[in-house]
Every structure is written in C-alpha cells, then in structure tokens.
Backbone as CSV, one residue per row, in Angstrom:
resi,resn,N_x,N_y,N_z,CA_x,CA_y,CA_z,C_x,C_y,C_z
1,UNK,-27.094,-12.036,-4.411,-26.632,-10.659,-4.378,-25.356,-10.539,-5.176
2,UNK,-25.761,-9.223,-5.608,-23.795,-9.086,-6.654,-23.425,-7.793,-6.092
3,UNK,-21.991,-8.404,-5.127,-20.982,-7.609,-4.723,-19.663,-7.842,-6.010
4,UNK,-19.059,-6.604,-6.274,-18.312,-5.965,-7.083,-16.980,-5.473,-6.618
5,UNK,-15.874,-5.588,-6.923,-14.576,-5.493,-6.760,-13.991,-4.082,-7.234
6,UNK,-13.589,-2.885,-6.614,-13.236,-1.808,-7.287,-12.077,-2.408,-8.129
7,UNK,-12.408,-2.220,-9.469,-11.395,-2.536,-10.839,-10.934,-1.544,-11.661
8,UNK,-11.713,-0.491,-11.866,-11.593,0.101,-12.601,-11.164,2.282,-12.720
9,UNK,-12.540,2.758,-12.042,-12.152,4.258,-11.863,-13.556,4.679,-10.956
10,UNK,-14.892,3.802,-10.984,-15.915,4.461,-10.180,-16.880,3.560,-9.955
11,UNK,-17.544,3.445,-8.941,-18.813,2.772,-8.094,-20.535,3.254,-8.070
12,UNK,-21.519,2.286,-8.545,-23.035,2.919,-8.256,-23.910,2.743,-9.482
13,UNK,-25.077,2.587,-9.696,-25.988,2.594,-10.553,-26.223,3.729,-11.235
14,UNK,-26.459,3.997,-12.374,-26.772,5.102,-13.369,-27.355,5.694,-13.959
15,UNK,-28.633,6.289,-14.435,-29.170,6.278,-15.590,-28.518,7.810,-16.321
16,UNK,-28.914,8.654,-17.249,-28.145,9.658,-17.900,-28.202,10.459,-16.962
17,UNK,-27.199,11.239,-16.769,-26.734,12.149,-15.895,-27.446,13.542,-16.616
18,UNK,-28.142,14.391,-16.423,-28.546,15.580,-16.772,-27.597,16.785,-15.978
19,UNK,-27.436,18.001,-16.623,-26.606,19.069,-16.574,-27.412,19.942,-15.296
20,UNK,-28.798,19.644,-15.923,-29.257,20.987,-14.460,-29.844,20.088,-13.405
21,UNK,-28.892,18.879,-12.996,-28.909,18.308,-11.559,-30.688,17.543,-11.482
22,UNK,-31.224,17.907,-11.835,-32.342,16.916,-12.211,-32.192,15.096,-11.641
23,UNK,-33.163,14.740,-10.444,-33.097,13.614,-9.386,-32.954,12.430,-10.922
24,UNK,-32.760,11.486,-11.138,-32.586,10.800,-11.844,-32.602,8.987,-11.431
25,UNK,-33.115,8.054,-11.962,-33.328,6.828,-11.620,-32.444,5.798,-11.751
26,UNK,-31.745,4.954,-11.127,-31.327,3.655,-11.164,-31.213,2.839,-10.167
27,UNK,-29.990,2.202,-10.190,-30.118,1.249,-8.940,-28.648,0.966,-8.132
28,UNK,-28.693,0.763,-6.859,-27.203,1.061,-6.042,-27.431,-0.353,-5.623
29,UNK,-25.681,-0.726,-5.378,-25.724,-1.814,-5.371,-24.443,-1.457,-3.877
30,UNK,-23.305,-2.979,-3.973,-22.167,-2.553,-3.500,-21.239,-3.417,-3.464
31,UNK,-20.257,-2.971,-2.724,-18.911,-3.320,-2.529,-18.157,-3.083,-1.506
32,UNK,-16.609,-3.791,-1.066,-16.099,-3.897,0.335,-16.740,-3.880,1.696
33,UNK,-17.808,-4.853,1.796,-18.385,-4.914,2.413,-17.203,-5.687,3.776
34,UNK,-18.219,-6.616,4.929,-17.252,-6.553,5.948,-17.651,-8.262,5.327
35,UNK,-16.763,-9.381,6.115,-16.813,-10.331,5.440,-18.303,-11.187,6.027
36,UNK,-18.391,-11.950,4.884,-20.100,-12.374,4.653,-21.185,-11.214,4.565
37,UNK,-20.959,-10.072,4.749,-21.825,-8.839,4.394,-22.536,-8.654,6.382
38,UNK,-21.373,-9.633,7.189,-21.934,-9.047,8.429,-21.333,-8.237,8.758
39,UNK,-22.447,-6.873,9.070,-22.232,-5.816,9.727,-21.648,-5.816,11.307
40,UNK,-21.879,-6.940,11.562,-21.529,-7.517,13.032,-19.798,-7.086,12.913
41,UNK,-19.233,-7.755,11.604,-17.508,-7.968,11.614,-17.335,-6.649,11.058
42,UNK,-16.011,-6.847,10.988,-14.622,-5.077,10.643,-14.745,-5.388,9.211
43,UNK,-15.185,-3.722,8.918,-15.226,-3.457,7.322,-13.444,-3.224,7.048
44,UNK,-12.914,-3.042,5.871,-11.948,-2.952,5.290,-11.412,-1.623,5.721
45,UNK,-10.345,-1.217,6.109,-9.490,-0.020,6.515,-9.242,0.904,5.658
46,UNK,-8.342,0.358,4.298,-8.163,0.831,3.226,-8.763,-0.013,1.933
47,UNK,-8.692,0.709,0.968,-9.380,0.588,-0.645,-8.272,0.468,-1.402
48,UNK,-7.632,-0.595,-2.297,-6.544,-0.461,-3.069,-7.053,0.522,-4.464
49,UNK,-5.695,0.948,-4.716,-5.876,2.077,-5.818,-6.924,1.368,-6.548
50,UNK,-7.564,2.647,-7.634,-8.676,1.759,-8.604,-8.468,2.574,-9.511
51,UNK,-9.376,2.578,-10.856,-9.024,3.127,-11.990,-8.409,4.420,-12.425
52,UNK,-9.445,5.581,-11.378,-9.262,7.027,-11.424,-7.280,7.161,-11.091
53,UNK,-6.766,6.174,-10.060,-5.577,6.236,-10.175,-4.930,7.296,-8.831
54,UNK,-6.296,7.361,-7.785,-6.234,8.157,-6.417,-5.141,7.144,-5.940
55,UNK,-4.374,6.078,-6.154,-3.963,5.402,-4.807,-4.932,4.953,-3.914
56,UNK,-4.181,4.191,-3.116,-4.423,3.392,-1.854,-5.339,4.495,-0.927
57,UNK,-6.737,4.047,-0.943,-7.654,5.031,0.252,-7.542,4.355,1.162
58,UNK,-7.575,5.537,2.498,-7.905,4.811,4.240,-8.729,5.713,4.562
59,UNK,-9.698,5.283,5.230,-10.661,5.695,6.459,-10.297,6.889,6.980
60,UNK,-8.903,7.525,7.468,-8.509,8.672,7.881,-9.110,9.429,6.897
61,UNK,-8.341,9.582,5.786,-8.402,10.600,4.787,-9.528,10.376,4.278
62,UNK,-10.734,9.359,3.793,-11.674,9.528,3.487,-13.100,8.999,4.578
63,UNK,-13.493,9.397,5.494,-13.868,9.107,6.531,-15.210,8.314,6.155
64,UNK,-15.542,7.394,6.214,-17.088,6.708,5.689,-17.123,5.981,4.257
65,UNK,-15.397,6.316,3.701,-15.304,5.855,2.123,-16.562,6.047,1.517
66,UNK,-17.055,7.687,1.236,-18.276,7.675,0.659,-17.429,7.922,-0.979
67,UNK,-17.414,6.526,-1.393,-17.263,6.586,-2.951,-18.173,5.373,-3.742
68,UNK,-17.915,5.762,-4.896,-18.710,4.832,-5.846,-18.222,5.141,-6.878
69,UNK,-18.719,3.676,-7.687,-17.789,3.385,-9.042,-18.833,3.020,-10.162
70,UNK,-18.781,3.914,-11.337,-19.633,3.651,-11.979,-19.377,2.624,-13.266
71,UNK,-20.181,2.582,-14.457,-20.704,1.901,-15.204,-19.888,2.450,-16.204
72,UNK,-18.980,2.014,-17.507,-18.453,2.248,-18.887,-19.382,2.875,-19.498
73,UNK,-20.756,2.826,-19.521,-21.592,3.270,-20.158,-22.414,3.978,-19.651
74,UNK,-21.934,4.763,-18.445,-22.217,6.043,-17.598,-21.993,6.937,-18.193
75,UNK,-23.581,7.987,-18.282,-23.006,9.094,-18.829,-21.798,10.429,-18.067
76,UNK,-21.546,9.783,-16.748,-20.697,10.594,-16.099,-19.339,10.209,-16.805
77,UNK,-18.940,9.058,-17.413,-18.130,8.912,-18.051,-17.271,9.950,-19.673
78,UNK,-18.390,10.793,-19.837,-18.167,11.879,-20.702,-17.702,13.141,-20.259
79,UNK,-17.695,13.124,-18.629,-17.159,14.646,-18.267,-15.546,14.294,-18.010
80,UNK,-15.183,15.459,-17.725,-13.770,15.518,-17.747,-12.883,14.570,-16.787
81,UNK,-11.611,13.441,-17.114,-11.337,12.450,-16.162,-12.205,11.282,-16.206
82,UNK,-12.980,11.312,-17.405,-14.056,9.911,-17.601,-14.949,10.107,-16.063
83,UNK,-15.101,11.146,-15.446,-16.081,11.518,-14.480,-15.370,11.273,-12.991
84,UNK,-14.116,10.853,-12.896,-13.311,11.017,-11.936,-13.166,12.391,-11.108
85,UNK,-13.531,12.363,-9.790,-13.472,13.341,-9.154,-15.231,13.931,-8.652
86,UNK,-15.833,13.359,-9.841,-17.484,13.797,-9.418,-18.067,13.534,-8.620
87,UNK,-18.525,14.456,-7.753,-19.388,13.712,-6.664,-21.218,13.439,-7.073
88,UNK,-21.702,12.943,-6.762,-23.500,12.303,-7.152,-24.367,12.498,-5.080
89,UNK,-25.299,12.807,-5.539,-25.866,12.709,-4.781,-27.086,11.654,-4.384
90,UNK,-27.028,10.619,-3.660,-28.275,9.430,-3.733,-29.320,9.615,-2.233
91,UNK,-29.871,9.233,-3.165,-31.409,8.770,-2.281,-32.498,7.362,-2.488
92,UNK,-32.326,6.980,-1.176,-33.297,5.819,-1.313,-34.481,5.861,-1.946
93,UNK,-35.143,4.973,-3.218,-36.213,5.563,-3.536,-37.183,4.335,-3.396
94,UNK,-36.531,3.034,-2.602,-37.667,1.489,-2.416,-38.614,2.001,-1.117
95,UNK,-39.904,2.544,-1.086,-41.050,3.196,-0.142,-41.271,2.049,0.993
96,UNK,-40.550,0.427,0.343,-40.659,-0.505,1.279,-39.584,-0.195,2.428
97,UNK,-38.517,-0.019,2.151,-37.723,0.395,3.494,-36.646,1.424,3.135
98,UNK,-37.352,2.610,2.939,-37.100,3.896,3.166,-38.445,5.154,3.188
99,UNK,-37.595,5.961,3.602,-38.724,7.142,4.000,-38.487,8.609,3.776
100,UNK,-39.548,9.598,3.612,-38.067,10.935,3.606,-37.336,11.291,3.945
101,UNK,-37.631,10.684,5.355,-36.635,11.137,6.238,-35.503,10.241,6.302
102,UNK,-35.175,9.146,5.564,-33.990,8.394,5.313,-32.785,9.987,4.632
103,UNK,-31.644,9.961,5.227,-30.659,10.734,4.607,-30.058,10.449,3.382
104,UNK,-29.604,11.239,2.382,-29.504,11.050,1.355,-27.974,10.773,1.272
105,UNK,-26.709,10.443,0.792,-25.582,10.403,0.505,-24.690,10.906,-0.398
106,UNK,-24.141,11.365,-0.442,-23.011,12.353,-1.136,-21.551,11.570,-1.272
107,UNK,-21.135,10.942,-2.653,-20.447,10.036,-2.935,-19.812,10.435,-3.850
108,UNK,-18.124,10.235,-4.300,-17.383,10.739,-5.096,-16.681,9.296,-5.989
109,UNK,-17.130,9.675,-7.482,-16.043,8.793,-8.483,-14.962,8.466,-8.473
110,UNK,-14.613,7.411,-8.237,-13.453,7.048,-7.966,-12.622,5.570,-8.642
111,UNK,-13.576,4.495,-9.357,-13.109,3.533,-10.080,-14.737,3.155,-11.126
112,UNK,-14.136,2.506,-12.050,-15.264,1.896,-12.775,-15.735,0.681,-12.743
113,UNK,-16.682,0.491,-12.494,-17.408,-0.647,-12.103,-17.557,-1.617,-13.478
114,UNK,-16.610,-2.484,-13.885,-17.219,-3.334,-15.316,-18.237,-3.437,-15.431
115,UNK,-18.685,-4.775,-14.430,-19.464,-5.875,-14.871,-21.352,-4.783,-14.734
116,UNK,-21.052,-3.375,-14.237,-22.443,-2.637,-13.715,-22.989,-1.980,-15.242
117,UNK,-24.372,-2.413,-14.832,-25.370,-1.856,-16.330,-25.141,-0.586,-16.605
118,UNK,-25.593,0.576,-16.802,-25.422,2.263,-17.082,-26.140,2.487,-16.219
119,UNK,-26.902,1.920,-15.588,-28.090,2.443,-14.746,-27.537,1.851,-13.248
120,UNK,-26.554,1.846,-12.818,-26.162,0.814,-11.844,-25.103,1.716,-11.383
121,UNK,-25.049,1.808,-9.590,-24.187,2.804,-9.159,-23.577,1.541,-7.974
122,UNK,-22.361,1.480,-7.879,-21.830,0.603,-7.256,-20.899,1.407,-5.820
123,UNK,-21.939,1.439,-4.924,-21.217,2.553,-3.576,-20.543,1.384,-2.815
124,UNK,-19.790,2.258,-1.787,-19.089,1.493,-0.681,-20.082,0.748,0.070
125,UNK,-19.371,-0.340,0.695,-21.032,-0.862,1.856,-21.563,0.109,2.980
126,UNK,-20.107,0.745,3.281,-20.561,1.474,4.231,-21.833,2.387,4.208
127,UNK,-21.822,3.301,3.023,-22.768,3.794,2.045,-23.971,3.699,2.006
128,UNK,-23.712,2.083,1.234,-25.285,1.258,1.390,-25.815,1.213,2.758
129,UNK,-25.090,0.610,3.901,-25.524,0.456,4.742,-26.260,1.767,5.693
130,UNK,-26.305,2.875,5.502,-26.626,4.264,5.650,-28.066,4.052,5.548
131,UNK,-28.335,3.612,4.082,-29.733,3.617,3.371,-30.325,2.553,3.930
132,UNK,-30.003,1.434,3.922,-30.731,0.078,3.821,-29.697,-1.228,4.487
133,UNK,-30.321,-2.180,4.915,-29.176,-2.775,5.177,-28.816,-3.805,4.164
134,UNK,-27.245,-4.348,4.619,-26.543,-5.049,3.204,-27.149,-6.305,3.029
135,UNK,-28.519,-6.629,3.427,-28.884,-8.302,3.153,-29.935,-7.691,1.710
136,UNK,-30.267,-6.483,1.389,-30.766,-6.557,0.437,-30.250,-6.478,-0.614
137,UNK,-28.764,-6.533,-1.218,-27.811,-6.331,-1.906,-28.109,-5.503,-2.935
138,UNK,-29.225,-4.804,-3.226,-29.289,-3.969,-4.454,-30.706,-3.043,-3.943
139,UNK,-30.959,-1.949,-4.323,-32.113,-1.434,-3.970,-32.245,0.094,-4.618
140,UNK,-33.468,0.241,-5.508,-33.924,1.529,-5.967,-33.521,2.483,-5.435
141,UNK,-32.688,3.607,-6.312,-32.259,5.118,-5.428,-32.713,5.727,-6.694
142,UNK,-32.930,7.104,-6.608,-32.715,8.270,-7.430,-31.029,8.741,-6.762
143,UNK,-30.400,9.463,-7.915,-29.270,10.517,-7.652,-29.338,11.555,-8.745
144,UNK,-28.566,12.602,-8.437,-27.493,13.626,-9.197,-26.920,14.260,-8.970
145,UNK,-25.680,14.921,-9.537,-24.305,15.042,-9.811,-24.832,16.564,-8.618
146,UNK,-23.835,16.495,-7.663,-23.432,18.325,-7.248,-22.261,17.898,-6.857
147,UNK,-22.418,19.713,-6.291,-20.958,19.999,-6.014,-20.471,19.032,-4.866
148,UNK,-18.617,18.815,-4.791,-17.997,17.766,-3.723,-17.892,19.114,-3.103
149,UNK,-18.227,18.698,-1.680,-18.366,19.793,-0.349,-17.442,19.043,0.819
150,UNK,-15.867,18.772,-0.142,-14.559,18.499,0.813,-14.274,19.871,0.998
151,UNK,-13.492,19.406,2.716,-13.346,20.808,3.613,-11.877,20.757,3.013
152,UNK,-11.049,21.407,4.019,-9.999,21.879,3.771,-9.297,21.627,2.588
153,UNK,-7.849,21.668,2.093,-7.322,21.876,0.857,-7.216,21.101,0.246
154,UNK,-6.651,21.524,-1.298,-6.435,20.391,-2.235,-5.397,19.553,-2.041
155,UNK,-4.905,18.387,-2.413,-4.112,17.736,-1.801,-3.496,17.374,-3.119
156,UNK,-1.900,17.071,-3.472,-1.622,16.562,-4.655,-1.066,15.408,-4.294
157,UNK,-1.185,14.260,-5.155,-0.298,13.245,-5.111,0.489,12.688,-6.261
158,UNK,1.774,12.232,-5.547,2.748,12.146,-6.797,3.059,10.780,-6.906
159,UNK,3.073,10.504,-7.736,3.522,8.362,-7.910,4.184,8.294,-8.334
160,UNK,4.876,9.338,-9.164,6.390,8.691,-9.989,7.227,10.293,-10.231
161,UNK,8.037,10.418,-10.091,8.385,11.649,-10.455,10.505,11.386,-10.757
162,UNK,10.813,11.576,-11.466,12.307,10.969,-12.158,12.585,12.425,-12.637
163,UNK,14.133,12.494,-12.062,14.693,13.641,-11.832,15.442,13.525,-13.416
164,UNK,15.833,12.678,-13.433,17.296,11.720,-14.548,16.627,12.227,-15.852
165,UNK,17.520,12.124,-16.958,17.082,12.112,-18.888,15.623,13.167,-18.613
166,UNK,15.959,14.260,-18.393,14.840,15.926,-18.315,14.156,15.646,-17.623
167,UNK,13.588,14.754,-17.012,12.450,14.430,-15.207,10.809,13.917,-16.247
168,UNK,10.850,13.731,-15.380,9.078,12.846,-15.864,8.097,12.801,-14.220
169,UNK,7.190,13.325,-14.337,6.547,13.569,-13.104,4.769,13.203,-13.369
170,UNK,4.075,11.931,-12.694,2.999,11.679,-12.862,2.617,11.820,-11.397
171,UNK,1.021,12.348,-11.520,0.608,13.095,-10.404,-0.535,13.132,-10.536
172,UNK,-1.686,13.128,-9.580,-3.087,13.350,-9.185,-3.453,14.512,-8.023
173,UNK,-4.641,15.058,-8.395,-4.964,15.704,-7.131,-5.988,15.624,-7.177
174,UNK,-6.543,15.791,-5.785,-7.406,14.723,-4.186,-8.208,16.091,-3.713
175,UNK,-9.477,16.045,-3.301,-9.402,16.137,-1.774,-10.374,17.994,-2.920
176,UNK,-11.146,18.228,-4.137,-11.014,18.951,-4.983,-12.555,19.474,-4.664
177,UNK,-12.887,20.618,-4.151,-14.410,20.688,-4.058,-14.643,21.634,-5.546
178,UNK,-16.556,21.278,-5.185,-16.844,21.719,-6.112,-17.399,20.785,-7.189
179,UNK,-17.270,21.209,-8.549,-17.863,20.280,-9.876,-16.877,19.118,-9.763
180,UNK,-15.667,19.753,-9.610,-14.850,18.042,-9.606,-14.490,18.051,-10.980
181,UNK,-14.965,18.719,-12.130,-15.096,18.508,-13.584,-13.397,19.289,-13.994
182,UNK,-12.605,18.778,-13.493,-11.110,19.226,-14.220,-10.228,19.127,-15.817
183,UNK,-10.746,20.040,-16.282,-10.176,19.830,-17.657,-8.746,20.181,-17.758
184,UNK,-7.680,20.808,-17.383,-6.223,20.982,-17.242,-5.726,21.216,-16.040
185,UNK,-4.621,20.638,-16.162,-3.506,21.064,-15.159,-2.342,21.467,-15.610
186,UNK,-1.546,22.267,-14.978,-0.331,22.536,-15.361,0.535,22.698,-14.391
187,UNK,1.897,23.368,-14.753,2.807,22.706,-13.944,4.366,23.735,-14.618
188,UNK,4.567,24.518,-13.773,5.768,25.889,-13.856,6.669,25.457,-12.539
189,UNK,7.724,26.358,-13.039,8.922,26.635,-11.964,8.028,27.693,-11.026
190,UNK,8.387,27.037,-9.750,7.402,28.229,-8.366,7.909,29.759,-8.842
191,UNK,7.100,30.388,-9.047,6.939,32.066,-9.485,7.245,32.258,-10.479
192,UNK,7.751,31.644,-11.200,8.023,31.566,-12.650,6.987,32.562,-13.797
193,UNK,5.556,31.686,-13.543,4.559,31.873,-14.299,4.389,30.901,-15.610
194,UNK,5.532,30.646,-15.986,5.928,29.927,-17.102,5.021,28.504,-17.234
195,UNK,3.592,28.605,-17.338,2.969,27.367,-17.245,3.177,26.287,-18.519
196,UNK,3.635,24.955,-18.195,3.539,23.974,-19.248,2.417,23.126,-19.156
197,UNK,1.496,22.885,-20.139,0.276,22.204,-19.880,0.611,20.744,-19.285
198,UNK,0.142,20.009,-18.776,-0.055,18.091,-18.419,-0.643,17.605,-19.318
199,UNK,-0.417,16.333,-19.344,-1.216,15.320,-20.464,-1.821,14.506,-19.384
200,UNK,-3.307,14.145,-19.284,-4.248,13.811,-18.667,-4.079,12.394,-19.153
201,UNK,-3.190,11.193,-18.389,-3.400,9.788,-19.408,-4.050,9.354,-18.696
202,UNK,-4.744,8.962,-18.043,-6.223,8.281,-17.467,-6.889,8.409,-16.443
203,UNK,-7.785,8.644,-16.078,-8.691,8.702,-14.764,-8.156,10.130,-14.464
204,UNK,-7.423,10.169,-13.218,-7.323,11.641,-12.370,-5.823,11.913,-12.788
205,UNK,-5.409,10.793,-13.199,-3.594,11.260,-13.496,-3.249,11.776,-14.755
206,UNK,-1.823,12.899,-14.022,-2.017,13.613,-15.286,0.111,13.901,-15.348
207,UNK,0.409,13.886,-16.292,2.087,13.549,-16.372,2.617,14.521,-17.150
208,UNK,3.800,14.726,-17.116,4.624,16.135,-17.863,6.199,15.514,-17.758
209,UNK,6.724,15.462,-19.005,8.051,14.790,-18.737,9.082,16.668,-19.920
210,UNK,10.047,16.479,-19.428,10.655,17.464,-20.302,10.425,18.773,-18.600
211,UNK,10.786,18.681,-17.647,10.437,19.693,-16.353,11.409,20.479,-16.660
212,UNK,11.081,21.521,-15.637,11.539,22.608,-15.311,12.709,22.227,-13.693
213,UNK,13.183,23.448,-13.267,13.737,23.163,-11.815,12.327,23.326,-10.911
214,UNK,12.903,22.149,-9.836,11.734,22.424,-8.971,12.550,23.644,-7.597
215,UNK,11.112,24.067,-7.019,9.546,23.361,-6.552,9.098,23.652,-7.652
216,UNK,7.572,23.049,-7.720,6.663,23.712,-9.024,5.725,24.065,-8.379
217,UNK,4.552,25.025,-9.127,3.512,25.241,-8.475,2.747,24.582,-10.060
218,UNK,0.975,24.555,-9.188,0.352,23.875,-10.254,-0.303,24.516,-10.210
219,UNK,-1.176,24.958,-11.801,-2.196,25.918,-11.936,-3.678,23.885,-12.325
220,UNK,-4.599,24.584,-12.128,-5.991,23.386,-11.955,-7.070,24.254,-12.537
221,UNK,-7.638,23.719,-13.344,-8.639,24.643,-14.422,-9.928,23.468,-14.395
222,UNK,-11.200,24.236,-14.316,-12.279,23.328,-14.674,-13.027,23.517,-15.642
223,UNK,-13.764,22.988,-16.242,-15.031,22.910,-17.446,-15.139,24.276,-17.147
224,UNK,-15.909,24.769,-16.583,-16.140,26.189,-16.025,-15.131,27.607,-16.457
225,UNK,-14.479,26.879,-16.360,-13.061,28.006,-16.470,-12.582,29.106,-15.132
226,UNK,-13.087,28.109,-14.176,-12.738,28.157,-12.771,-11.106,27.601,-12.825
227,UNK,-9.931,28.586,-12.107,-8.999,27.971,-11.793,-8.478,28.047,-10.421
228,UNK,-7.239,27.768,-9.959,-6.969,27.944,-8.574,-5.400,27.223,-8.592
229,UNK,-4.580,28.224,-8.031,-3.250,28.125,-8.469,-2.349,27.332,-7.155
230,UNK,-1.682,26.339,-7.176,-0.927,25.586,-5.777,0.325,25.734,-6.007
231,UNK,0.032,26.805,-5.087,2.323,27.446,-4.691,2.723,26.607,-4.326
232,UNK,4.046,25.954,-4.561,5.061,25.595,-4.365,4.437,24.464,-3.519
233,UNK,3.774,23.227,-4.263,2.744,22.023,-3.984,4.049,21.385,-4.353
234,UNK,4.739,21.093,-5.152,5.793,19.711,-5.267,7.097,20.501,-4.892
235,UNK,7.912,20.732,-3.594,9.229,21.111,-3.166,10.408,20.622,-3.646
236,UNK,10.615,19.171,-2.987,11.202,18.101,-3.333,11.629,17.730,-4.540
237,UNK,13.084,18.083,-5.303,13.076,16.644,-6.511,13.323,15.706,-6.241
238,UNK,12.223,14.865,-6.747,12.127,13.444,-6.841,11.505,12.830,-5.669
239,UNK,10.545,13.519,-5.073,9.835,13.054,-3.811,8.213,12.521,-4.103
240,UNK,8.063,11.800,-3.754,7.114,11.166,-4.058,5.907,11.254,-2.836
241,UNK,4.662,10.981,-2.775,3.718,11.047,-1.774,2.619,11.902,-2.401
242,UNK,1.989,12.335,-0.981,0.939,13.274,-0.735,1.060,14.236,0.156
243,UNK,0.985,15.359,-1.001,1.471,16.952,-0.453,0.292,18.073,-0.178
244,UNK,-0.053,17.965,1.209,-1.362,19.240,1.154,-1.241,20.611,0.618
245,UNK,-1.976,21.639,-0.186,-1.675,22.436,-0.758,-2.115,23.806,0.695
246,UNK,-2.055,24.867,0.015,-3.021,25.677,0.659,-3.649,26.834,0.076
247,UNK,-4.493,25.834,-0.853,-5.603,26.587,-1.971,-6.401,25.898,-2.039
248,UNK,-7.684,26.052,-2.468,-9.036,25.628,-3.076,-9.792,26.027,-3.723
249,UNK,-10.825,25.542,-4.331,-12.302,26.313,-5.577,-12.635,27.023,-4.138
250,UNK,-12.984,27.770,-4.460,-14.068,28.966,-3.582,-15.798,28.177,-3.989
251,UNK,-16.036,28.251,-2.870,-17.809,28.170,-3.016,-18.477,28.845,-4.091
C-alpha cells in the first residue's frame, strides 16, 4: 500500500476535471492514517501546514479532516490558487465493496500530493475509511468539483504581518463556501474604500507590503465575479492568528 505525506497544497486521485461537474474516474488513495493503518489506534489531531499554506489543521475547526491533496498534473491545478480551496465530490466506484447506498464524500484542496499520478486523489484516512476500509490502501472512486457547503463565516488568517519599513502583511482565508475558485483579494483602510489589490504568491496566500493604517477590511472576488466584502477582519497592527469574519458567498 502507498500512504503519502501532505507535502505540498492537495490530496486524492484525478482524472480531468470537467466545468459542468460531470462524475469523472480515478483512484483514492491516502494519508494520516492512525499508526499501522489500525483503525483500532488514535488518528492524528492536527495536520501540519501543507502547500495551499492554510496552517496547522485540528479536528475542531475541520471536523473529519475531509481534505485531499492532489496530483501536479491535476487538472484542478489550473483553477485559481493552483485549485486550493476546491472542494470535489467522491464516490466509491469498486461494486466489490461498495454499493449505492455507500455515502459519497465532500473533500476540500488543501496540499499537493508529489509522488500521485493525475488520476490519483490522495484523501485523509479518515475519508477513506468512510468508503472502504484502510487495509485496501487504494480503491476505484468517480468524483467532481462542487460547491464547499462550509457553514458559518469566512475566516482570515494572518502569518506574518510587520508594522516597521511601510508593513508587509501575508494572509489566507479559510472556512470559503461555494466554488472556492478565488481570483483576488484586496485589502483598504476599514471604510476607506480605497482598495489595493494582493499578490497571490502561492497556494491560498496572498501578501501586500506598502499598507495603509489599520483595521483593514478585505474585499474576496471569484472566477465568477462573485465578491463579498470583510469589515474590519484584521483590527490589530501587527497581530497575527485567525480572525472570524462576519460575511460569506451567498448560496
């Protein structure tokens, strides 16, 4: 069996991702399993940061760690964030031990899986273990891409933010329903209006050096040209963490 190390930005087997959600073929595999892959012992609490650049996950905030990490040569890797933030939808498709009535899973991008083919979706064990159990270490699913159907608000997180020589502020935000497909962020003095665009340097993080006075609010734009504006989301200069907003995409 090949268990996989979150390294990179996302988890899970692949084949081309199609636009109008169309069930699609590959193969799920996994990762952080509990040790020796017995379900008997304690799975892992938290997930160290991985490519997308979410930080350190726990079980609180993501309840079931329904994530997965895909393939370099995923075509989810072409949407916005190298596909960070996307959620996929899977289904068991081995007729040997699954059924219709097996439940399907709803899993969000979150690191990149190297060593996984394009066709190869690398989920949490927990995940796997939903579908099938972990002694079969790999097993036929169909998936595709919908909307992430996280409840309450967007959440921002800040990892570096330097007040000193004009401020420099790198930041992610969490927790994003919907396509997930974020093409800008920006970032004004609270009521200002005065939006300055972000520079998106990898996965979900996105940085602005040259600030304004804080608080800031952040404007969040998608492929779509869906936006949704977070008042006075960073208060603090020079505070660092995870700040709940109180906005979201509308259904």
């Amino acid at each position: 069996m090949r268990s996989f190390p979150a390294t990179a930005c996302l988890l899970l087997a692949v084949a081309v991702l199609s636009t109008d959600a169309q069930w699609m073929s590959g193969q799920a595999l996994f990762s952080y399993g509990p040790e020796d892959n017995d379900p008997s012992l304690a799975y892992p609490k938290s997930l160290p940061n991985a490519a997308c650049g979410y930080g350190e996950i726990t079980e609180k905030e993501f309840p079931g760690f329904k994530l997965v990490s895909i393939s370099p040569k995923s075509e989810l890797k072409a949407r916005a964030m190298g596909g960070c933030g996307t959620c996929v939808e899977i289904k068991c498709a081995d007729t040997q031990y699954c059924s219709g009535t097996t439940p399907t899973e709803v899993v969000m991008v979150y690191d990149t899986c190297e060593d996984c083919a394009a066709k190869e979706l690398n989920v949490n064990a927990r995940v796997f273990e939903e579908m099938v159990p972990l002694s079969l270490g790999r097993v036929d699913v169909q998936y595709r891409q919908v909307a992430c159907p996280f409840k309450g608000n967007i959440a921002v997180t800040v990892s570096n933010y330097r007040t000193a020589a004009g401020g420099w502020i790198q930041l992610g935000v969490k927790n994003v329903a919907g396509e997930g497909d974020i093409t800008m962020v920006e970032l004004a003095k609270a009521g200002s209006g005065n939006w300055i665009r972000m520079k998106n340097t990898y996965g979900a993080k996105w940085e602005l050096s040259k600030l304004p006075a804080a608080p800031f609010d952040l404007r969040v734009t998608t492929k779509a040209g869906k936006e949704v504006v977070l008042s006075s989301a960073i208060k603090t200069p020079g505070a660092t963490g995870t700040f709940t907003t109180m906005s979201q995409f509308k259904a």
